[in-house]
Structure formats: C-alpha cells, structure tokens
C-alpha positions as CSV (number, residue, x, y, z in Angstrom):
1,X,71.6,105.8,-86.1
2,X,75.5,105.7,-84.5
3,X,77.2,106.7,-87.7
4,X,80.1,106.1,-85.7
5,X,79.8,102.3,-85.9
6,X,79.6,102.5,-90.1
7,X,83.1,104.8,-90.5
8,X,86.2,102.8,-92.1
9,X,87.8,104.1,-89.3
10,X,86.2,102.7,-86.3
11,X,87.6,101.0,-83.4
12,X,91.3,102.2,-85.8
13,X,93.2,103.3,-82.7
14,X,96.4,102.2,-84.1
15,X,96.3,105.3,-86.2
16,X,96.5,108.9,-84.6
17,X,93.2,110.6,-85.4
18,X,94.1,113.6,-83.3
19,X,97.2,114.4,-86.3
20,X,97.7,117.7,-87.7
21,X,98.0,116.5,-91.5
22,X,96.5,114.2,-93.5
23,X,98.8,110.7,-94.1
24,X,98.7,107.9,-96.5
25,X,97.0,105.9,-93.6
26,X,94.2,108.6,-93.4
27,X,93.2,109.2,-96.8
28,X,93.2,105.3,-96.7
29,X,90.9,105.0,-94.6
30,X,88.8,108.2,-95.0
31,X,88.6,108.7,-98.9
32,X,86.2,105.4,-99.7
33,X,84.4,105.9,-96.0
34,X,80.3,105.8,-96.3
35,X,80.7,108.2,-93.7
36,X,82.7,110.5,-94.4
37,X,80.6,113.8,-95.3
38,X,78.6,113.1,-92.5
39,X,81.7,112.8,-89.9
40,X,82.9,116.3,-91.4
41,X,79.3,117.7,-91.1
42,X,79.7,117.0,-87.4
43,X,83.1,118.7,-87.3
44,X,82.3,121.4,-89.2
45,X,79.1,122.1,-87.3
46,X,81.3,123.2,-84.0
47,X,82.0,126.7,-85.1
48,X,82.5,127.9,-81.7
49,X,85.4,125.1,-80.7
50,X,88.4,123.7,-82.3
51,X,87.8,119.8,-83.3
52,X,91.6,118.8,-83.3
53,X,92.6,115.5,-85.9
54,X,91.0,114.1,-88.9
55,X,87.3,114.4,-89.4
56,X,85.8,113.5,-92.6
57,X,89.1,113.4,-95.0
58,X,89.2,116.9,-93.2
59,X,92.4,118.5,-91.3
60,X,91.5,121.3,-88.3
61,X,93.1,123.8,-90.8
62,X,91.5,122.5,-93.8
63,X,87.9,123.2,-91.8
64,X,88.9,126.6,-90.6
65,X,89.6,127.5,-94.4
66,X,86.4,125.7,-95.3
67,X,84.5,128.1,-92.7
68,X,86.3,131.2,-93.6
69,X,85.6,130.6,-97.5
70,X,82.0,130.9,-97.0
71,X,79.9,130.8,-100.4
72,X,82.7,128.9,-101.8
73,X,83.6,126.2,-98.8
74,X,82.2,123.6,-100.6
75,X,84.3,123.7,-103.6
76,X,87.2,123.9,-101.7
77,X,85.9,120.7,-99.1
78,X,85.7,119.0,-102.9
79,X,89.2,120.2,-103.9
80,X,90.6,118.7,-100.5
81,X,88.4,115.6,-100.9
82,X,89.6,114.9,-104.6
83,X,93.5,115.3,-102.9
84,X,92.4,112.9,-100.6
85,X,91.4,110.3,-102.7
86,X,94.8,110.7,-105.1
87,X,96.4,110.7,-101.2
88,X,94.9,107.2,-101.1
89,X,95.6,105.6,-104.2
C-alpha cells in the first residue's frame, strides 16, 4: 500500500516540507495525519543519511535527538508529538 497517497499532506506543495522547524501549517496538517508514525518510521529508518524537512510531525533535528536518545527515543518522539498537536490547535 502507497501510504503516501493517505497522508493529510499529499499533493500540499504550497507548504515547504523541506523547512527546518515545525509551523502552525505543519502541525496542521501532520498532528491528526493517519500517517503520521508511519511517515516518521520511514524517516527515522535512514540512519546513514540526513532526511531534510518534516516527516511525521518530526523536524531533522528532532530525529537526530530521537536517534541519539536511544532507550528513551520514544518518549521524547511522544513529547514532540503532544507539542505538535498543542502547535495545531
């Protein structure tokens, strides 16, 4: 299945994906997305290259920090998700 085709943001090319941080129009998009943990899955899978922009609710720096935390990157993915969805409201 092209879980591309289900994400709140596709075919969304008047927002800038490739950004640096996270914006209102982002968390928007990204915080109710039925995609979303699988788009940062795919991100977060490419520990050998840089994925530059928003994946999964997800900033390159947030990922790297999510990588580097080890046992505990998934409480802080949760932390950033949870700002993501205040970002939203």
């Amino acid at each position: 299945m092209d879980w591309h085709k289900q994400a709140a943001c596709y075919k969304r090319e008047d927002i800038n994906w490739d950004a640096d941080e996270l914006t209102y129009k982002h968390a928007v998009f990204c915080a109710p997305c039925e995609v979303r943990e699988i788009c940062f899955q795919q991100a977060i899978r490419r520990e050998n290259r840089c994925d530059p922009g928003i994946w999964g609710g997800t900033t390159e720096v947030q990922r790297r920090a999510i990588r580097q935390a080890k046992e505990n990157g998934a409480a802080l993915l949760q932390q950033f998700w949870i700002e993501l969805e205040l970002a939203a409201q």
